[in-house]
Structure formats: C-alpha cells, structure tokens
C-alpha positions in Angstrom: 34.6 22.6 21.9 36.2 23.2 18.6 35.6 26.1 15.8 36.2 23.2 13.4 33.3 22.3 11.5 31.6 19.0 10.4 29.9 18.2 7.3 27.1 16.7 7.7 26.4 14.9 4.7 22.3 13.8 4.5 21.4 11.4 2.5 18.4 9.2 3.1 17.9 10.4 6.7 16.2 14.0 5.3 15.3 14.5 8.9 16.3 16.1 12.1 14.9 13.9 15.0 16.3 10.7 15.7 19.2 11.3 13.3 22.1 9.8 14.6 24.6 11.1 12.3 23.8 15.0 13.5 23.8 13.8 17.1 27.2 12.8 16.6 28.3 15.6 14.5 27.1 18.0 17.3 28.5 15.6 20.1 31.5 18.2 20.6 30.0 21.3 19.8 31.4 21.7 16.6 29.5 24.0 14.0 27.7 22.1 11.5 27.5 22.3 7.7 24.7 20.5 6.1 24.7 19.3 3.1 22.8 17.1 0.2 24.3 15.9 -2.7 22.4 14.8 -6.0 24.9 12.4 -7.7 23.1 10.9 -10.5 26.5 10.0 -11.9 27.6 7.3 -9.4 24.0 6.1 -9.4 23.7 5.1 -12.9 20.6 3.5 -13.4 19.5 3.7 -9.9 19.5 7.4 -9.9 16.0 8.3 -8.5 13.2 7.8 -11.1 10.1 10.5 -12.0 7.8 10.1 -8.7 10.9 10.2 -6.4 12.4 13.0 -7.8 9.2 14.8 -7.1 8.7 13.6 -3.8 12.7 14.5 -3.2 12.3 18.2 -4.3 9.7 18.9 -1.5 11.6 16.8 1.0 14.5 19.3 0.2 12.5 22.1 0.9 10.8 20.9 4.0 14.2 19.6 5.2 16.1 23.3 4.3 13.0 25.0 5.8 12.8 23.7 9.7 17.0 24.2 8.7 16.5 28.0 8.6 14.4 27.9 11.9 17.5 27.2 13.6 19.8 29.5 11.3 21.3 27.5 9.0 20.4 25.9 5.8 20.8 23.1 3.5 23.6 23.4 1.1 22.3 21.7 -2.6 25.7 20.3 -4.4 24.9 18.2 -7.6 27.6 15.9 -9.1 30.0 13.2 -8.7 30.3 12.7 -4.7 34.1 12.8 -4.3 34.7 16.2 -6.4 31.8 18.3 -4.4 33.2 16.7 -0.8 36.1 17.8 -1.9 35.0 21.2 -3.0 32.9 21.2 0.1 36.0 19.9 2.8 38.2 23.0 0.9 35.3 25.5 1.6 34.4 25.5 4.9 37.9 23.3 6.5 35.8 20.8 7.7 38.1 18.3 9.2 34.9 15.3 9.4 32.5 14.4 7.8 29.0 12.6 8.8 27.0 10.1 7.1 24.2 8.0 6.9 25.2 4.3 6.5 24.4 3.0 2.6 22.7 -0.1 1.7 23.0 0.8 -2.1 26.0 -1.1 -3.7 27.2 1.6 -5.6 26.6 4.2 -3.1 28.5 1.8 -0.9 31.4 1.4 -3.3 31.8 5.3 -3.2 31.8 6.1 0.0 34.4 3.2 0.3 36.9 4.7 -2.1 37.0 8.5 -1.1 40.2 9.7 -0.2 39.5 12.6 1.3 42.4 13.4 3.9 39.5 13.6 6.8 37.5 11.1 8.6 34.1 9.7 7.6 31.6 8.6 9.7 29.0 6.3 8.8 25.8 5.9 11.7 22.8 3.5 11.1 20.6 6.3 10.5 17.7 4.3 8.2 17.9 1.2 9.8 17.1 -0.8 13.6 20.5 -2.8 13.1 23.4 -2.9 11.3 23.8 -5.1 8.3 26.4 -7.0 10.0 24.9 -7.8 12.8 22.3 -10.3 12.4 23.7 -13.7 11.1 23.3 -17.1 11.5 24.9 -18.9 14.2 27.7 -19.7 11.5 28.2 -16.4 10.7 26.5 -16.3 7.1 23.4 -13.8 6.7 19.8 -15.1 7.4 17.8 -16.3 3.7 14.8 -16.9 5.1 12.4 -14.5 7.2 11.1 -16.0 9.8 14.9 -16.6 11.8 15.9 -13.4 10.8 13.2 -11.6 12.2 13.2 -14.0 15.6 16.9 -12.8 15.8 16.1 -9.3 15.4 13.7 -9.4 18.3 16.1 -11.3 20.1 18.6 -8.4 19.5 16.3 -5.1 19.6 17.6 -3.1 22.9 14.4 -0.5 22.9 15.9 3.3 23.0 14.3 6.7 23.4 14.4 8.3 19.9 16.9 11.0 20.0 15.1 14.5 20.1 15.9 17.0 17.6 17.9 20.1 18.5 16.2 23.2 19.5 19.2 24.9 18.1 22.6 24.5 16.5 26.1 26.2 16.3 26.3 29.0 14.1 28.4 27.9 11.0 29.7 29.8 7.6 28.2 28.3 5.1 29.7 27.8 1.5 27.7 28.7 -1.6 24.5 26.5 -2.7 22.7 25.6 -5.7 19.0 26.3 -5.8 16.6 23.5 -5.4 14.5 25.0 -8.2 17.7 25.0 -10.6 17.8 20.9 -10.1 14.2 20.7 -12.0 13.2 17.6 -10.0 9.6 19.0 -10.8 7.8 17.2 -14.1 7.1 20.4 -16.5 5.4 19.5 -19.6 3.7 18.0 -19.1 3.2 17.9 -15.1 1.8 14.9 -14.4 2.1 15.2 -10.8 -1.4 16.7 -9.4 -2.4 12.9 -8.2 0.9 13.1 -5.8 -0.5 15.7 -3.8 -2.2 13.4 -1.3 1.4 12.9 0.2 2.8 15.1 2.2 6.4 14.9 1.8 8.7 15.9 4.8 9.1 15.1 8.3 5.9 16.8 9.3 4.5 15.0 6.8 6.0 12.0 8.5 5.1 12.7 11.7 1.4 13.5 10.7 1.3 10.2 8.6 2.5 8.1 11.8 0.0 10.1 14.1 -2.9 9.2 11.8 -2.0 5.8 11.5 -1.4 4.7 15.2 -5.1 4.9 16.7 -6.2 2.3 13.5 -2.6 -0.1 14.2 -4.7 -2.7 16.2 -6.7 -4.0 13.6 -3.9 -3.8 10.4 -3.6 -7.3 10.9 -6.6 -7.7 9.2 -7.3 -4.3 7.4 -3.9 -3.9 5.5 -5.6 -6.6 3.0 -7.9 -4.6 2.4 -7.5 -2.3 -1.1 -10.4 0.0 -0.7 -9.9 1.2 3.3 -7.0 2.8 4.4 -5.8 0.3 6.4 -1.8 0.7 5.9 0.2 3.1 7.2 1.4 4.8 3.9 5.1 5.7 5.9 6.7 3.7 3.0 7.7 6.8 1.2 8.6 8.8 4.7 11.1 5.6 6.0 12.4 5.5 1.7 13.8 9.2 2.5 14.6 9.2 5.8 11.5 11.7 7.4 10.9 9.1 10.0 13.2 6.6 11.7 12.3 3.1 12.0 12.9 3.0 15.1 10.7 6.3 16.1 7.7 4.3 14.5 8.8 1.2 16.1 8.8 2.7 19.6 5.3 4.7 18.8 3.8 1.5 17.9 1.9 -0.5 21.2 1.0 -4.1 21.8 -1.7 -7.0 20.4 -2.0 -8.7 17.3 -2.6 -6.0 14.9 0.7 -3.8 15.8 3.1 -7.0 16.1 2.0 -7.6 12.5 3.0 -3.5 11.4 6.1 -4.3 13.5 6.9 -7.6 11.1 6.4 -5.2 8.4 9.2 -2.9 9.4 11.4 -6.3 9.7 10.5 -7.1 6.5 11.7 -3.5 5.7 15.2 -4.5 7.3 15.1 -8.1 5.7 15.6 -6.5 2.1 18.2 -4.3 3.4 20.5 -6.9 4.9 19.7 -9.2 1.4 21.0 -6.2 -0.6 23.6 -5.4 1.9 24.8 -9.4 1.3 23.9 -9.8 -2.1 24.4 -6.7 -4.0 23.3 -7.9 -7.7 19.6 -8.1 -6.2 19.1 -5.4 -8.2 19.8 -7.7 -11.8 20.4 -11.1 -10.9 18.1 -13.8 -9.3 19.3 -15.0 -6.2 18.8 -18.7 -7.0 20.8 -19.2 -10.0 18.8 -21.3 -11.7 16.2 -18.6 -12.6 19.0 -17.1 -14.7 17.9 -19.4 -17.2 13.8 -18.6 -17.6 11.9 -18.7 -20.6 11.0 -14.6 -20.2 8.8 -13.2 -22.9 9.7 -10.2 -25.0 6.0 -8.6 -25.2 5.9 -4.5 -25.8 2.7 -4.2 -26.1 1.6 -6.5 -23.0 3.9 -5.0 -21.0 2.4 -1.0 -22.2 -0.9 -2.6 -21.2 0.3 -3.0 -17.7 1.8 0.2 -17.7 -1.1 1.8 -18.1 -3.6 -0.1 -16.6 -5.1 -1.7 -20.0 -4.9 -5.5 -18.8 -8.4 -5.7 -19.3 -8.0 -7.3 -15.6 -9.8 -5.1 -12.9 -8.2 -5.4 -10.1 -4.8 -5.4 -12.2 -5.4 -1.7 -13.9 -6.9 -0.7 -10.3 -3.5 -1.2 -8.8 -1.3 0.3 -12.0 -3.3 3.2 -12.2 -3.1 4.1 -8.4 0.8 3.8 -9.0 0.6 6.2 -12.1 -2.2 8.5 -10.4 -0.3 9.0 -6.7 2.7 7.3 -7.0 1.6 4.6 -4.8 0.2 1.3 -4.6 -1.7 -0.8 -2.0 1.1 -3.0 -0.4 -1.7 -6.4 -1.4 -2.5 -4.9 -5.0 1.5 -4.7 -5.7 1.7 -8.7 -5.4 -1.1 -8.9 -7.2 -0.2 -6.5 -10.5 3.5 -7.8 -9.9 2.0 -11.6 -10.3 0.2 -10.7 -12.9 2.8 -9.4 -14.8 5.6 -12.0 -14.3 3.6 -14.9 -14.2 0.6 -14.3 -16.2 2.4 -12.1 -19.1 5.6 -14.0 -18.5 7.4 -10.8 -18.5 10.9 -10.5 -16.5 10.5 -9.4 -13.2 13.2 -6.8 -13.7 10.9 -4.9 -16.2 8.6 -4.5 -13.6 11.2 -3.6 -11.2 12.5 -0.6 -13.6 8.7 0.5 -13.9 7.9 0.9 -10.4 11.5 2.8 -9.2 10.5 5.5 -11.9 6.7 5.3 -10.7 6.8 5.0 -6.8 7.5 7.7 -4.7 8.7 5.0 -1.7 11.0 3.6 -4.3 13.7 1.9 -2.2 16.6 -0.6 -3.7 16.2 -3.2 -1.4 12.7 -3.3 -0.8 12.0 -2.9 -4.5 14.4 -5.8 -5.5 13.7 -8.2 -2.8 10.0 -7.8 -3.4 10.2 -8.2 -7.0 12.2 -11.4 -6.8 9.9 -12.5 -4.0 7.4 -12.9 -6.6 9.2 -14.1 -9.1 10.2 -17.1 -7.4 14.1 -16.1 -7.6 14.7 -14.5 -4.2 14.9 -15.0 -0.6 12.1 -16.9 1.3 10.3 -16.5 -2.2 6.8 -17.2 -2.9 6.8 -20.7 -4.7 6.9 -19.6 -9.0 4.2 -22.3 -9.1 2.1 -20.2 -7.0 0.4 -18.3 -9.2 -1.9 -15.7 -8.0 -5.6 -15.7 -9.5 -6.2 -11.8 -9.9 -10.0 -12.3 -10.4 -10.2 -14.3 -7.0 -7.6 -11.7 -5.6 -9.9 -8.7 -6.1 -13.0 -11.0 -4.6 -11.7 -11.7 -1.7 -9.7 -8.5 -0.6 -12.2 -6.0 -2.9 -15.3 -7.6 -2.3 -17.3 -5.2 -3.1 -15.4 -3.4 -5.5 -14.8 0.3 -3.6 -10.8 0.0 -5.2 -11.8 -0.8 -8.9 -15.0 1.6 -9.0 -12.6 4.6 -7.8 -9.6 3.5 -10.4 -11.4 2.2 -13.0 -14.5 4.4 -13.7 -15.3 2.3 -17.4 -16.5 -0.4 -14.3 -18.2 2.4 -11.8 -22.0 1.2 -12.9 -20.9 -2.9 -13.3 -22.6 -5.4 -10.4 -20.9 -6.2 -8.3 -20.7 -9.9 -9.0 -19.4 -8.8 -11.8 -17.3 -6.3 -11.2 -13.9 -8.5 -11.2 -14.7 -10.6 -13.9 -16.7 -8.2 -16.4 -16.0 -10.4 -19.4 -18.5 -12.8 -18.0 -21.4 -10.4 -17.9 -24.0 -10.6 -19.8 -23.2 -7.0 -20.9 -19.8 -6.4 -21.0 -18.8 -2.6 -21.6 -17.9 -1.3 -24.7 -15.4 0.9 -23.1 -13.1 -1.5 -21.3 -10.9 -3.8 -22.9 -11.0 -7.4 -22.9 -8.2 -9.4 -20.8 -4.9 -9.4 -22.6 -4.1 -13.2 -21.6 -6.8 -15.5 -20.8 -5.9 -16.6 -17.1 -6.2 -20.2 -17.4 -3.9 -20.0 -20.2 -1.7 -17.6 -18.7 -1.3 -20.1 -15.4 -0.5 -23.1 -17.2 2.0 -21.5 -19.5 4.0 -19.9 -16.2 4.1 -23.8 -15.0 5.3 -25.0 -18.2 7.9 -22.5 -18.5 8.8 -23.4 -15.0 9.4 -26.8 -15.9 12.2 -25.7 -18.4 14.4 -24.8 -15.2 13.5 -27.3 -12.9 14.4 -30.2 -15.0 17.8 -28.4 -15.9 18.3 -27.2 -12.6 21.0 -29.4 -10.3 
C-alpha cells in the first residue's frame, strides 16, 4: 500500500460500478482523488451543446453525491486539460493518473500530448472492446456492419460487472469549483422543464435499465414503434458513462427481441471504432465523392425543421420531441434526418450541429456515423437514392397517430386517415402549415442531384 495518491480523472464514465479506471486506481490501495474537468477549450466546437450541458450538471451532482457517501467528493476543475492536471498533480503529489479511454479526436490528441512527468492510464471504460481490436483479417478496420458485429460476438469473453466500492481510502482533497458556478443550467429563459422525464445519473441509469428489461423481448418489434415506449431510452445514460455497456449487455437475456437490443449496443461500438479510424467523421464524408453534392443553402427551410414547422406531421412530431425532452424516437430520427437531407437538400452536417446542441445522448460517434448513414456518405450507408417517404413512414410505424396527436396538438382532432397527410383533407386546419417541399418534388430532386456525383465520381 502506498500514501501516494491517484487522480482519477472521469470523463464519460460518471459512474462508480463497472468503472474500470477506479478499479485500477484502487488496485493498490492508494487514496484516490477524483476529479472532472470541463475543457471547452480543447473541445472547440464539440464542446457539449445546450441539452447536454443540462443533463451533465445533474450528472455532476448525482456523481459528487453517492462521492460523499463514501467521504470524498468530486473535485470541478474547468479549463484547458494539461494546465488543471498539472495544477491538480502539484496539489495533491499524485504520482498517476486514471482515465477513461477517448474516442473523440481532439480529446484523443490531448491526452496524447501531455507531458506531465507521471503516468497515464487509459482503461476501456465506455466501450465492450478496444478500438484496436476488431479488424479485418488484413488488419484494416471493419466498413460495414454486419462482419464487424459477427467479429465482436466472436470476440466478447462475458465478465461479471465490477461492483462498486462500499468504501474508499481517505484522501486530501485540493480545492473545487462549484457546479453551480459552471452555469450549465439554461437561465433566461429556461427552457428545460420538458427534460425532466430523464433522470440523469447512475440511479437514473440503473432505474432506466430495470424498467426496460421485463419489455426487451418484444423490442424487436416495438422499438419501431413512435407512440409506445418500446426503446430503452439508456442512450443518454451510456453517452455519459452512468451505465456500462457491458452492465446492460450482461442484464440483457436470450430470444429474438434482446439479440436485436444487443445489435443495438454493437451498433453503439460500430460508430466508435469508425470515429476511432476515421477521425474527420465529424466534417467529412467518408466516401469522397460526396464531398462534391449539390447542398442547398435554405435558412428558412432549415428554421422550419428546427422547429417543427415542415408542415410534415410525422416530421415536426419528431423535432419537437427533440426540442421538448431532448430526445427523439431512435425510428423518427431517420425519418426527420431523411427528411431534411434528402427532401430539403440540406447538408447533413447542419443537422448534425442541430442535434449535438439539442440531444441530451449527444455522442460524437454515434451522432456522426448516423448522420452520414443517412446521407449516403458513410459506412454501411443507407443507399442516397433511398429516400424515405415521411407520410408512409408515420403510417406504418404511427398508425394511428398516438406520436403526432401528443407533439402536434394543431392535428389532435384530425382523422386518422388523415392524420399524416392533412393537406389531403377535405378540411385542412387553418392552424398548421402547409408542407414546405412538396414530396414528390422533393424525391426526384435528391435523385437528380445525386446524379451530379455519380457521373463525376471514378
């Protein structure tokens, strides 16, 4: 046993079971200095947007609370990463320090370039596998799904989830910032009453999975399915860290509906290892020859979808959920995403920006690979010539309209065979706007400006 402490630096692993990076700090029986760092420099643009903040600030809280039930506490540092580690290391004489392994590129880069005279040690503390460690069988990483996830079942060794400690090593802790001083919270105005149906934390986590588990068998079918809750809703939980991927993996059982959740977590690890590989997902198409589209420049279009003006039902369902709670049925987000790029003919990446400042699960990787999924640019993509019909969409997965009637109240009273495609009743209300694009049009312009890359493409 040493005196010596550790820092143990959290990240997105705001959680104390199944956290391998405080297993390994304790491993010797070092005292333990926890910390959290809010770096908005390094993170530029990626810096955590409105709904994230939010859902961060009470993270924080929840995280520094079940803290102090084992007597310490979560030291707040905000700036550049290097200068408060080494303010931090030259507080308490740490002589390590322990981190979750990164996925973001620049968060990568600076971890890679401190020079801090101790060592750091990264642990897969967000993920089932390492980055590295599932590749081809030439060594290059996986670019479509279905291989990759095969080879990730191949290479899954089930484990136990490690408990969480019922008490750690005293430690003298160096001064904190206040969580309150950060103003993560939205002020004037608040707009954040709709994000109360989360429950942001690892309680929160744990409570999400518990629901979730008894209705797992049948999300094969019911995840499709807008107006039920049929998901899981854990995005937001696994995008901080509450909950380890592989503590829901293990709680999950067999049959068709929980191997589908399961392919849902790969999926989750899929964008991580493309980011990981490829780290311009974030700006750049994958396939370079979508470099080149035709995008539109359209403000006012793009404010529509914003807001949930498209005039499209099952479109402004879906964007005002987002707006509302911060989050947005997993079928519904390929559907307003579609919309937009396809439809509007509005760069994917406008979209992108919109949901990391809206979602409270915004994640890098999982944002960016499922934007350019859509698009057409990305890995395993949907074809671009496969464009979505939202009208059909909301049929099929809204049939009877439960989603739109709760998002969109203008449509509460509209029949139901209307109630996708109002501008074809014989009364359509005053108080709803007409469809910004006509979809025929919108369809056949997306193919023609598809055309302008294929022909030029090698």
């Amino acid at each position: 046993m040493t005196s010596t402490p550790a820092l143990l630096w959290f990240r997105r692993d705001l959680r104390l079971h199944d956290n391998a990076a405080l297993a390994a700090a304790l491993a010797d029986g070092r005292p333990v200095v926890p910390v959290f760092i809010l770096d908005d420099e390094t993170a530029a643009e990626w810096a955590p947007g409105g709904a994230s903040r939010w859902w961060l600030h009470h993270s924080l809280a929840s995280l520094d609370a079940d803290l102090r039930k084992l007597g310490l506490r979560l030291i707040l540092r905000r700036g550049h990463y290097a200068k408060e580690l080494s303010r931090l290391l030259a507080e308490t004489k740490a002589s390590e320090i322990h981190v979750g392994l990164p996925t973001e590129p620049w968060a990568r880069r600076a971890i890679d370039s401190l020079k801090l005279g101790v060592p750091i040690h990264t642990h897969r503390t967000a993920l089932l596998f390492h980055p590295d460690a599932i590749k081809t069988g030439s060594g290059t990483p996986y670019g479509v799904f279905t291989p990759y996830s095969r080879a990730c079942l191949r290479e899954y060794q089930p484990h136990p989830p490690i408990p969480a400690p019922k008490s750690l090593p005293a430690a003298t802790l160096p001064p904190s910032d206040e969580l309150n001083d950060w103003k993560l919270l939205p002020t004037h105005p608040d707009w954040s009453a709709g994000l109360s149906v989360h429950t942001p934390g690892e309680k929160g986590a744990a409570a999400r999975l518990k629901a979730f588990l008894p209705k797992a068998a049948a999300y094969d079918t019911a995840r499709n399915l807008p107006g039920q809750i049929g998901t899981s809703m854990l995005s937001p939980h696994l995008a901080w860290g509450e909950i380890s991927p592989n503590t829901v993996w293990q709680a999950t059982g067999e049959g068709r509906g929980n191997e589908v959740f399961r392919t849902e977590i790969l999926w989750r690890e899929f964008s991580s290892n493309l980011l990981w590989h490829f780290p311009a997902l974030p700006e750049a198409p994958l396939k370079p020859a979508y470099a080149a589209f035709p995008w539109r420049t359209d403000t006012k279009a793009l404010h529509a979808w914003q807001r949930g003006q498209t005039g499209v039902p099952i479109v402004d369902a879906g964007m005002r959920q987002l707006w509302q709670t911060g989050w947005m049925h997993n079928r519904v987000r390929m559907i307003t995403a579609s919309f937009l790029i396809k439809h509007l003919l509005i760069d994917w990446r406008e979209g992108e920006r919109w949901f990391w400042d809206t979602l409270v699960d915004a994640d890098l990787a999982a944002n960016a690979a499922s934007w350019q999924w859509v698009a057409g640019s990305g890995a395993d993509a949907a074809p671009f010539f496969r464009v979505f019909n939202p009208s059909l969409q909301g049929e099929k997965f809204d049939a009877d309209g439960a989603y739109v009637r709760h998002y969109v109240p203008e449509l509460e009273t509209m029949a139901e065979k209307y109630i996708h495609s109002p501008w074809n009743a014989p009364n359509p209300p005053k108080n709803y706007p007409s469809p910004i694009v006509d979809l025929a049009f919108g369809r056949a312009r997306a193919l023609d400006a598809l055309k302008t890359i294929t022909k030029s493409a090698p």
